[in-house]
C-alpha positions as MATLAB code, in Angstrom:
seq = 'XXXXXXXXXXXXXXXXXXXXXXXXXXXXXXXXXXXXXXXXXXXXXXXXXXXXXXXXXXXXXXXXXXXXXXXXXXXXXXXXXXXXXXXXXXXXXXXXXXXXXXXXXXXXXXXXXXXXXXXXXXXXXXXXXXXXXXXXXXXXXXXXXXXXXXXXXXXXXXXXXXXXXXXXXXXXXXXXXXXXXXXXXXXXXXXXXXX';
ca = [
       0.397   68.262   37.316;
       1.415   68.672   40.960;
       3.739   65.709   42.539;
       1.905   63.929   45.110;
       3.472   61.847   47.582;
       1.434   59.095   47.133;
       1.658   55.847   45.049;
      -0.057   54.463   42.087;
      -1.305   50.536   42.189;
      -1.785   49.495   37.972;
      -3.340   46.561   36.837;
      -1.967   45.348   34.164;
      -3.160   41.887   33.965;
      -4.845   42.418   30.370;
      -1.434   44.117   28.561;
      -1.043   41.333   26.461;
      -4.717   40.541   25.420;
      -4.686   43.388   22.721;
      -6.473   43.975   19.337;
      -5.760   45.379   15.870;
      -2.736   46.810   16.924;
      -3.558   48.330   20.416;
      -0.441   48.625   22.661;
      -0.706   49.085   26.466;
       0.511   51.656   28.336;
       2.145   51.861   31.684;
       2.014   55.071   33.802;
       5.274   54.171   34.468;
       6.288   55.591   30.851;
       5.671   59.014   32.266;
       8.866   60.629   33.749;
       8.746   60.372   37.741;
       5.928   57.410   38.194;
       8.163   54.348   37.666;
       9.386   54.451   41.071;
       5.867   55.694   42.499;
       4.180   52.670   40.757;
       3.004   48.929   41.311;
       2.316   47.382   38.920;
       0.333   44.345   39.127;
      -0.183   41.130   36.384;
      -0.510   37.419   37.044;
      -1.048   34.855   35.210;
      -4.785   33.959   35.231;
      -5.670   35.758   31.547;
      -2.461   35.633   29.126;
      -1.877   31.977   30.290;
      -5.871   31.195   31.360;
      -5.029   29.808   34.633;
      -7.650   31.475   36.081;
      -8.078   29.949   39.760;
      -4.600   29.217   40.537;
      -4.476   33.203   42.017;
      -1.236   33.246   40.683;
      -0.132   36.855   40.112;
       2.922   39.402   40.778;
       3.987   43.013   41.401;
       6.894   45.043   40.181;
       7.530   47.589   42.277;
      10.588   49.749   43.325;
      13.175   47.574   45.295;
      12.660   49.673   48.524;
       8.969   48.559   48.975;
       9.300   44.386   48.026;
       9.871   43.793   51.993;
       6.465   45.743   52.773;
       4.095   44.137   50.158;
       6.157   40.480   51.217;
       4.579   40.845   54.377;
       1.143   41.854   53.767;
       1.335   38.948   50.914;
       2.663   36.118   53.254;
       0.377   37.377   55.861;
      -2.804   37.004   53.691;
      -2.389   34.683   51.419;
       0.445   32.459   52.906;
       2.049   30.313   49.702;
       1.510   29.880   46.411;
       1.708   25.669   45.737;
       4.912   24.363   43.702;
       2.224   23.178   40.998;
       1.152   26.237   40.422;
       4.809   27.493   40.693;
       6.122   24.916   38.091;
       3.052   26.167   36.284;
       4.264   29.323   35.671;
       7.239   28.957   35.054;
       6.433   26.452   32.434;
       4.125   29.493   30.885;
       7.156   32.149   30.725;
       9.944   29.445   29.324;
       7.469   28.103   27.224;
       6.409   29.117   23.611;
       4.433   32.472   23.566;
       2.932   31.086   20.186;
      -0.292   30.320   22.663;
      -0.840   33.543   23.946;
      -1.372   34.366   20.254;
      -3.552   31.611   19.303;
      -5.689   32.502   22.536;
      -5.594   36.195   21.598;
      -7.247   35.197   18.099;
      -9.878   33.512   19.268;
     -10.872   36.133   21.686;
     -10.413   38.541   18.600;
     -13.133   36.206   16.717;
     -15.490   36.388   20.233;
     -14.830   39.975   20.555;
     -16.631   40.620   16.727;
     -19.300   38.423   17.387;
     -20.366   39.894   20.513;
     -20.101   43.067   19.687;
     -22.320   43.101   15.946;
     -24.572   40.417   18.126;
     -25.053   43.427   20.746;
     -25.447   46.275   18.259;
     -28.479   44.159   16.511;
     -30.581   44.502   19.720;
     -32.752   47.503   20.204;
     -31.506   50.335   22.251;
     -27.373   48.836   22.714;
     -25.118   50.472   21.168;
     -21.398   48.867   21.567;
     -17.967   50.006   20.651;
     -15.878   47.425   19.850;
     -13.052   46.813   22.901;
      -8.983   47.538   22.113;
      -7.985   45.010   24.769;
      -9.454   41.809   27.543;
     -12.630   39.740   27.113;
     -15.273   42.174   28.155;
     -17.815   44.083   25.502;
     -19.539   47.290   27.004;
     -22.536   48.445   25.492;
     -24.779   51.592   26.163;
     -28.076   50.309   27.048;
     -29.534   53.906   27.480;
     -31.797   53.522   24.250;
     -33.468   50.773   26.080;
     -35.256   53.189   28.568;
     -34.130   51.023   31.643;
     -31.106   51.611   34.109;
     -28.007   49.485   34.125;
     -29.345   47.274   37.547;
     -32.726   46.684   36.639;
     -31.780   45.305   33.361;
     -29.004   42.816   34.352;
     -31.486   41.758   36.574;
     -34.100   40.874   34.026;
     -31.726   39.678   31.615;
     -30.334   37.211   34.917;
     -33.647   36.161   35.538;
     -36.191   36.494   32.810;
     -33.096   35.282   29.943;
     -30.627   33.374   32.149;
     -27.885   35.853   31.013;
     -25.069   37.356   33.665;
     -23.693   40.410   33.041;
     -22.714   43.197   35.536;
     -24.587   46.623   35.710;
     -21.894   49.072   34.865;
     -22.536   50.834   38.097;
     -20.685   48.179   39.606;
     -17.348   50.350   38.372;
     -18.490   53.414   39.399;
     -21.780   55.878   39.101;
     -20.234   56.711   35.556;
     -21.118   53.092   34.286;
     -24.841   54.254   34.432;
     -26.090   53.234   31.208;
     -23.820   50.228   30.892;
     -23.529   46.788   30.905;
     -20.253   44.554   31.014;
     -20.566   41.362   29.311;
     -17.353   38.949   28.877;
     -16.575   36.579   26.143;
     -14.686   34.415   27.350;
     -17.237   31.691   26.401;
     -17.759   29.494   23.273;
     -19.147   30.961   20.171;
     -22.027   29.025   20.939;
     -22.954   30.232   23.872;
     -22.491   33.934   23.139;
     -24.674   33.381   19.938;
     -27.393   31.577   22.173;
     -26.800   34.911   25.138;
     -27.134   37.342   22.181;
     -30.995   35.184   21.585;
     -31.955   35.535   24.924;
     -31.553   39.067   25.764;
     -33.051   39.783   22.312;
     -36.169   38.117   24.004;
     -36.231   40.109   26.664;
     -35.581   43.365   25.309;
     -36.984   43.887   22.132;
];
């Protein structure tokens, strides 16, 4: 692979939301990218404080002064209660993260034999986050047009995969990061509408 001078921005907000033994890996493993790399994580899914927008980069030293001032510039302060926040989440005990990571593990199954029981998915079960991915190409329709009709005919969000790319043709993202009950009840609805 030829060097590039360029840099590489990794999200790695989900590293720690992991299943039957997945491990994440950072491109900064690989000799050369650590100092090429930014890494980016927060705190909104390891710690579920989603909308606090808390989050951070590691980065090599040299560049901290450049992303400070884009940062300050656009999103001006983080609040001391969300500060005290997260610092109570990294001193605290990390017994949690597990307990959270469980019951996503228990969402993750249901979801995914829930969405391989409708006609025309066909769904892999996820190493890591909240989010299952089926193929809906036996269903005959394209990615938009049916998390449209699920959204409106079933009452079901999901995203089209095409909103990651062309590639996600034949996709749809749905998260579980919901009650049992309610992905049970989702799993109903789009059975209604598709088969």
């Amino acid at each position: 692979m030829k060097n590039r001078d360029c840099m590489i921005l990794s999200d790695e907000i989900y590293s720690r939301i992991l299943y039957d033994g997945a491990e994440c890996f950072s491109i900064t493993k690989l000799p050369g990218y650590k100092d090429r790399t930014i890494i980016l994580d927060g705190f909104s899914k390891t710690y579920a404080m989603t909308g606090w927008r808390a989050g951070y980069g590691v980065m090599n030293l040299e560049l901290a002064p450049i992303i400070t001032k884009l940062m300050v510039n656009s999103n001006s302060c983080t609040n001391a209660f969300v500060q005290k926040g997260c610092i109570e989440a990294l001193n605290g005990p990390q017994d949690e993260v597990d307990k959270i990571v469980a019951e996503f593990d228990r969402r993750r199954k249901i979801i995914v034999e829930g969405l391989n029981s409708i006609k025309g998915f066909n769904c892999s079960t996820p190493d890591g986050a909240f989010y299952a991915f089926p193929s809906i190409t036996g269903t005959g329709m394209k990615s938009k047009e049916l998390a449209d009709k699920l959204l409106y005919e079933a009452g079901v969000a999901c995203l089209s995969g095409t909103s990651f790319g062309s590639y996600g043709e034949g996709y749809l993202r749905f998260s579980y990061a919901n009650s049992v009950e309610n992905i049970n009840e989702a799993i109903k609805r789009i059975k209604t509408v598709v088969n």
